[in-house]
N, C-alpha and C positions, 0 to 999 in steps of 0.2 A: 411810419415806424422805422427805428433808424440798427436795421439787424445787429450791424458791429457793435454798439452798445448794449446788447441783450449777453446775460449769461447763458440762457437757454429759451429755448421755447416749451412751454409744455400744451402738449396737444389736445388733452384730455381733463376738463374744468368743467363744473356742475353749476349753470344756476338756480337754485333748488328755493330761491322768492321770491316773488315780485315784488315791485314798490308798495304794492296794496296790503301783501302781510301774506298774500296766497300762493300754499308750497304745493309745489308738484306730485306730492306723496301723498297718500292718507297716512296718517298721525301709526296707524299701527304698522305698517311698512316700514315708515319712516324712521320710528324708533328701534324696531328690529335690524336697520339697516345698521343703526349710529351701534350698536350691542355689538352686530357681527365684525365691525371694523374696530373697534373700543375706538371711538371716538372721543378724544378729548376737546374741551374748548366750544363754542360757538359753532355748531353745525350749519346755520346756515344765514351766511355773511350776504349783506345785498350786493348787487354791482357792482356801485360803487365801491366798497370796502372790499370788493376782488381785484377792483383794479388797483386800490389804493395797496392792497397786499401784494401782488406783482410787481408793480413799481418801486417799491420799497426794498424788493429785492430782484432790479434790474433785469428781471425776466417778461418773457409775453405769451399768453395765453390763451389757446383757443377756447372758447366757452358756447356753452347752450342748456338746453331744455330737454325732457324727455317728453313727449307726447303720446301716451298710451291711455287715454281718454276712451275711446271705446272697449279696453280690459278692464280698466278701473275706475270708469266712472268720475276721475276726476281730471281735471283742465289743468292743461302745461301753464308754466311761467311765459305769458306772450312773446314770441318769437321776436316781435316788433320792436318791444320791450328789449330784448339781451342785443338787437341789433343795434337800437337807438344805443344803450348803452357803450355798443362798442362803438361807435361811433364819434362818443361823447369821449372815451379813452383810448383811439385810436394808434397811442404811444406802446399799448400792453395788452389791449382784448383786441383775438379775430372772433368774429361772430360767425357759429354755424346754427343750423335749426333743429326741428325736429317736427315732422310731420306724421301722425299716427297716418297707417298704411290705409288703414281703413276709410280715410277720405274722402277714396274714390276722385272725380275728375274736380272736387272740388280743391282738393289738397296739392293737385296737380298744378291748379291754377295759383293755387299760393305759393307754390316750390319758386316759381318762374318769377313772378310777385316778387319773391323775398330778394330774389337773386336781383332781377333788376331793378327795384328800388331801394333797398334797403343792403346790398354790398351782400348780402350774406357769402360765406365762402366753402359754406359743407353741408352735410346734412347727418343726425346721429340717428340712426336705427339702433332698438332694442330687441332682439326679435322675439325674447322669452317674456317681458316685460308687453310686450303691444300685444302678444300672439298669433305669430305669424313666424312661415319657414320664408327666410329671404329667396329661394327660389320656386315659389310660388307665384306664374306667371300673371293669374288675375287678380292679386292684392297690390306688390308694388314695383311692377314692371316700369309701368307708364312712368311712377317718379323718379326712374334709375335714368329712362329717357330723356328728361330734363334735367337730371344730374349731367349725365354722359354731354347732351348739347352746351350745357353752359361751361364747362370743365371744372366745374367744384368737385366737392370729396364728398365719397361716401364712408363714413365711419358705422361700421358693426359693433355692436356689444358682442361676444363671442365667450365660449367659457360659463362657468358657474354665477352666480350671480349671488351679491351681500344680499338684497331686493327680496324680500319673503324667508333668507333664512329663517331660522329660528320660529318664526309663525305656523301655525297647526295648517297642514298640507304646503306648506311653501307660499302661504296666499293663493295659491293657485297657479303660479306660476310656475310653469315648464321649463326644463332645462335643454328639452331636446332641440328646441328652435334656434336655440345658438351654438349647434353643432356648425365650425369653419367650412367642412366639406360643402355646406349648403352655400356659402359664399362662392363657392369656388365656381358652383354651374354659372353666378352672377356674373364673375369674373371672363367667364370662357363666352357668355351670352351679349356684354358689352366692353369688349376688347380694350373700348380707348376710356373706360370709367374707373377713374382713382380711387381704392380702395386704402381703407383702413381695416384692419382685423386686430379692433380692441381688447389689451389686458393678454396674459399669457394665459393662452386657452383650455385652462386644464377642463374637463379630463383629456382634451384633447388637441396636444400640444403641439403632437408631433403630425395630426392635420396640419395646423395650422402653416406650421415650418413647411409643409409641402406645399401647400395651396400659395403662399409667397415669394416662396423658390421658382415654382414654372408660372407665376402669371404674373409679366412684368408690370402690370399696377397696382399690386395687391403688395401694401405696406402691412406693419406686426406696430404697434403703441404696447409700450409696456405697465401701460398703467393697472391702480386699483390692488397690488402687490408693492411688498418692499423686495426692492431688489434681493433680498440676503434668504429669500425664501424662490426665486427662478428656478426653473429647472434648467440640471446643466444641459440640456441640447440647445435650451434657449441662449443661454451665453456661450455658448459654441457657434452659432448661426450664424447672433449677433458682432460675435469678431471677424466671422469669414464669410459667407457666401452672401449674408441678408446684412450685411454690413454699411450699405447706403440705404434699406430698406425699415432701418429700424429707429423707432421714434421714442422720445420722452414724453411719457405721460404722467399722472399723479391718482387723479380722479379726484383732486379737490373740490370739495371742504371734507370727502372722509378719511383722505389721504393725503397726507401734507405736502409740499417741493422737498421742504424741510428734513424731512423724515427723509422720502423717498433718495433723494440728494445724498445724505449722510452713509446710509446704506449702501449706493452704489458708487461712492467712493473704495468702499471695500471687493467692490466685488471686481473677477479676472478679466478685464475687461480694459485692451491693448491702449498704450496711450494714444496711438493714432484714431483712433475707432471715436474715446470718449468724444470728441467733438463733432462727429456724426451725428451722435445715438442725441447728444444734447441741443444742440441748434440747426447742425448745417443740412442733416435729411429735411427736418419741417420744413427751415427755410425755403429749399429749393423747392418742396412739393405743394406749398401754399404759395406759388409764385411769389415771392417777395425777396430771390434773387434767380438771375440766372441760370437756367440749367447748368 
């Protein structure tokens, strides 16, 4: 991957089907999600046609799957799967996974798996979506353990969730699991484990801005929001204090580059700063330059 020819990285990309035709959502989730975002266009592009969209507009892409299998019953887009792919487009996808918590030592063993054979470089936790408080130490300690040895990312879902809007009880899903504070015990329990605190975390925002402020591996992704809707403490942080700590995200295919791009061209956001927030934080926290 050749950084200097990339416009941006964007940290935060969905592969929401496999080659088989099999999406990670059930069909009513799924459609409640595309409502909550007004999704327009083609919800859910395969691989290839992610990277063929990246490419196209000289950006790179972190991507993955959700695995909450044991909440919903239904089976992620195979990890294997979005790895091979990036692997096959290693110009514009990084590949990270997604291992539902609930896997026990078996899951563990595929964290390690994925990381040494197949390159993967992060891992996405959902925590309102899997069911599970991420500092709960007998669901997914042991996989923060092989995070933390291998030096990949841990990326959190954090904040409200599109995922059950609109659906009679939310689908079931809980909001309270992707309260940031509960990252933060992660954070303070494996010191040297790179965090992500995905999307700007309303209701709670100004968690998050703390929990990233005192623990130097805990990044903020602004994905899943158009920039013109941020709150202002977020683009306050973002010019000043968390200003190497803050990342581009999208949450594509329900949230475009496009879109999101467009929007934060308008928003107060210093000229030195933009090419933090847009390449040069990712780059350097997914190793692919120099500290």
């Amino acid at each position: 991957m050749n950084v200097e020819d990339l416009v941006a990285i964007d940290v935060h990309t969905h592969a929401e089907v496999s080659s088989k035709g099999h999406s990670s959502l059930a069909d009513d989730l799924h459609d409640a999600s595309s409502a909550y975002f007004k999704v327009e266009g083609k919800r859910k592009p395969t691989l290839e046609e992610t990277a063929a969209y990246y490419r196209e507009r000289k950006m790179a892409a972190v991507i993955f799957t959700v695995d909450a299998e044991s909440a919903t019953g239904t089976a992620p887009v195979p990890n294997e799967e979005v790895a091979e792919a990036a692997a096959a487009n290693s110009d514009v996808l990084i590949p990270f996974a997604s291992i539902d918590p609930f896997r026990g030592k078996a899951g563990v063993k595929q964290a390690r798996r994925l990381v040494e054979e197949y390159g993967v470089k992060g891992f996405k936790f959902h925590p309102s979506v899997q069911g599970f408080f991420p500092n709960d130490r007998s669901v997914a300690y042991a996989l923060y353990e092989v995070i933390e040895e291998t030096g990949t990312i841990a990326l959190f879902h954090t904040g409200q969730t599109g995922i059950g809007a609109g659906v009679p009880g939310g689908g079931g899903i809980r909001l309270k699991y992707s309260n940031p504070l509960h990252v933060d015990d992660v954070a303070a329990d494996f010191p040297h484990l790179k965090i992500i605190l995905a999307h700007p975390s309303f209701p709670w925002q100004d968690e998050a801005l703390a929990v990233a402020t005192h623990k130097p591996g805990v990044h903020i992704d602004l994905s899943g929001w158009s920039p013109k809707y941020f709150p202002p403490q977020l683009v306050q942080y973002a010019n000043t204090l968390l200003k190497d700590k803050v990342l581009f995200g999208s949450d594509f295919p329900v949230l475009t580059p496009d879109r999101w791009l467009a929007d934060f061209e308008k928003l107060s956001i210093k000229d030195e700063v933009k090419p933090k927030i847009l390449k040069e934080n990712a780059a350097r926290l997914l190793g692919l330059t120099k500290p």
